[in-house]
C-alpha positions as CSV (number, residue, x, y, z in Angstrom):
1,X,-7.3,203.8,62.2
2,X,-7.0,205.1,58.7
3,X,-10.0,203.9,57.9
4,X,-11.7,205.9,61.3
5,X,-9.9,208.9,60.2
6,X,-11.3,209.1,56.3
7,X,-14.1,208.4,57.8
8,X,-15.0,211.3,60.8
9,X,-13.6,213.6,58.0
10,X,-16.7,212.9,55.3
11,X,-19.0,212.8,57.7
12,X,-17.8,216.0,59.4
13,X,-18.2,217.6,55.6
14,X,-21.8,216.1,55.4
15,X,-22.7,217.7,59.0
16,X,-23.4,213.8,60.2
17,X,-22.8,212.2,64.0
18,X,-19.3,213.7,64.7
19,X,-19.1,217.5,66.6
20,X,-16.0,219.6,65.4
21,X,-13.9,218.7,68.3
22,X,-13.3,215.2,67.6
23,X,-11.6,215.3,64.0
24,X,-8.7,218.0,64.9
25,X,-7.7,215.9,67.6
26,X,-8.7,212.7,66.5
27,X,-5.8,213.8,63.4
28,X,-3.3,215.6,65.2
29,X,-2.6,212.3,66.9
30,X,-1.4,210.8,64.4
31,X,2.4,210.9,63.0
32,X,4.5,209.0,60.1
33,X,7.6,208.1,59.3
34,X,7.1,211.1,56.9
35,X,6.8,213.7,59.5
36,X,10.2,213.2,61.5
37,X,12.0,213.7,57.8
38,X,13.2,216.8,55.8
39,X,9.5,216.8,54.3
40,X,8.2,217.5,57.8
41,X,7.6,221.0,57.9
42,X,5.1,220.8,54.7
43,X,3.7,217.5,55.6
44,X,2.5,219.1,58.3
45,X,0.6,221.8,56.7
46,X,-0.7,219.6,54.3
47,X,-1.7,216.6,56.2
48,X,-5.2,216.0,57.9
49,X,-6.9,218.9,57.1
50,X,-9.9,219.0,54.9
51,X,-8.8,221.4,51.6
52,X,-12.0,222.9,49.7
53,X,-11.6,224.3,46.5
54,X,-11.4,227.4,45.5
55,X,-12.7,229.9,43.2
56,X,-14.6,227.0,41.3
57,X,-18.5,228.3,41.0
58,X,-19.5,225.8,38.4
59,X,-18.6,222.9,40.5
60,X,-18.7,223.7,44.4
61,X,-17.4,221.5,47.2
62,X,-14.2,219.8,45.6
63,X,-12.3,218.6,48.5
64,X,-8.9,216.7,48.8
65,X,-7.6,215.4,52.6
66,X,-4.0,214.3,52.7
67,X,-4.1,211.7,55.7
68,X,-0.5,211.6,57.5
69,X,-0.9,207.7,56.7
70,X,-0.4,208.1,52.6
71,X,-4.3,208.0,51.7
72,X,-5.9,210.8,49.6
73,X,-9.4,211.4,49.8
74,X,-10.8,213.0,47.3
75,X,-15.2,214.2,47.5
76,X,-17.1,216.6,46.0
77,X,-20.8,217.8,46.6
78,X,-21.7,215.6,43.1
79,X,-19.7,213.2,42.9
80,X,-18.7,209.7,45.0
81,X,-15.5,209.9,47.2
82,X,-12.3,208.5,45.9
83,X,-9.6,206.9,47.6
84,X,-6.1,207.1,46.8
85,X,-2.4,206.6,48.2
86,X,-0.5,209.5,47.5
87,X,3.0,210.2,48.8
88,X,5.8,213.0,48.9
89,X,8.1,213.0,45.8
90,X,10.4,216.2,46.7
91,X,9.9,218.8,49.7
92,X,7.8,220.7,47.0
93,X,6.0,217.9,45.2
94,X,3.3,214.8,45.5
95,X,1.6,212.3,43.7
96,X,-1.5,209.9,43.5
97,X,-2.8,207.3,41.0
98,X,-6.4,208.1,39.7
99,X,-7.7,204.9,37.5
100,X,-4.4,203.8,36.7
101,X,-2.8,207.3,36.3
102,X,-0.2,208.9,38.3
103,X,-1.0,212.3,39.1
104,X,2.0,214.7,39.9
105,X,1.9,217.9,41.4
106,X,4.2,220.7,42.2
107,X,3.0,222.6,45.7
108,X,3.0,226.4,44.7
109,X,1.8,227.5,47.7
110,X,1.3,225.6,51.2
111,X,0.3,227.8,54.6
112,X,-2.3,227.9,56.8
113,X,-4.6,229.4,54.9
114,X,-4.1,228.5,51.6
115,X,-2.7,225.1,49.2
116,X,-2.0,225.8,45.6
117,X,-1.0,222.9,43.6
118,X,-0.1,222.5,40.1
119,X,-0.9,219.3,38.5
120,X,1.2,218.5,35.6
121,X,-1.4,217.0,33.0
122,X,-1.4,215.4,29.7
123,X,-2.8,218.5,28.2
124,X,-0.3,220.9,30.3
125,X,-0.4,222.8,34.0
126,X,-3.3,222.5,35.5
127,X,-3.1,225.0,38.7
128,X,-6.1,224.2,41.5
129,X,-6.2,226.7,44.8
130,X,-7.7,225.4,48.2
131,X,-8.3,226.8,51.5
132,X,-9.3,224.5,54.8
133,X,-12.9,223.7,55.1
134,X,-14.6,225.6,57.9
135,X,-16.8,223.3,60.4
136,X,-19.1,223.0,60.1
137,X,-19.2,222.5,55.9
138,X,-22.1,222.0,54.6
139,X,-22.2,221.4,50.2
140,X,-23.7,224.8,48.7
141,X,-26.9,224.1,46.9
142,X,-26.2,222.8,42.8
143,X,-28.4,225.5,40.6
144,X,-30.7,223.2,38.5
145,X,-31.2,223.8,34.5
């Protein structure tokens, strides 16, 4: 089912086969032993939604999706998607291994409308804003040089 789920959320993003209707439902079916804990109220703000980066010109279509079922997918319009398990290390905090790294995270900001994480980095803060992809999504052109 995870699999189904990562899956009808890329190829919503790419505009392929699925119709907007099936992925909100298709996710809001599905719970964790996450949900029914103290972390409930922000896991489910975060989880199964597809987050689009924000403010990044240079590099368009960043996206992460927090699946209620601990995987991260992370795509972008350039690059191949990546997947991750991730989890919930506080009520305001979360984490993911990239290539053998763990990735933490402090959640500034989580509504609605908006994510704003702060990934604690080798070199320092690193703080990345997302809002929820609108569907259909479609990856904005890439200016060539």
């Amino acid at each position: 089912m995870t699999s189904k789920a990562a899956i009808f959320a890329l190829l919503s993003l790419w505009g392929v086969g699925t119709t907007a209707t099936v992925l909100p439902a298709y996710a809001q079916d599905t719970t964790t032993p996450a949900e029914t804990g103290d972390d409930a109220d922000s896991s489910d703000e975060l989880t199964n939604r597809v987050w689009v980066k924000a403010g990044d010109d240079s590099l368009p279509g960043v996206i992460k999706i927090f699946l209620s079922d601990g995987t991260l997918v992370q795509d972008s319009c350039w690059e191949t998607h990546r997947l991750s398990a991730w989890q919930m290390d506080g009520a305001t905090s979360v984490s993911w291994n990239e290539d053998g790294m763990d990735i933490k995270a402090d959640i500034v900001t989580l509504s609605a409308d908006e994510l704003v994480l702060s990934l604690q980095l080798i070199g320092g803060a690193v703080e990345e804003r997302y809002t929820p992809a609108g569907v259909p999504y479609v990856c904005p052109d890439i200016p060539k040089s």
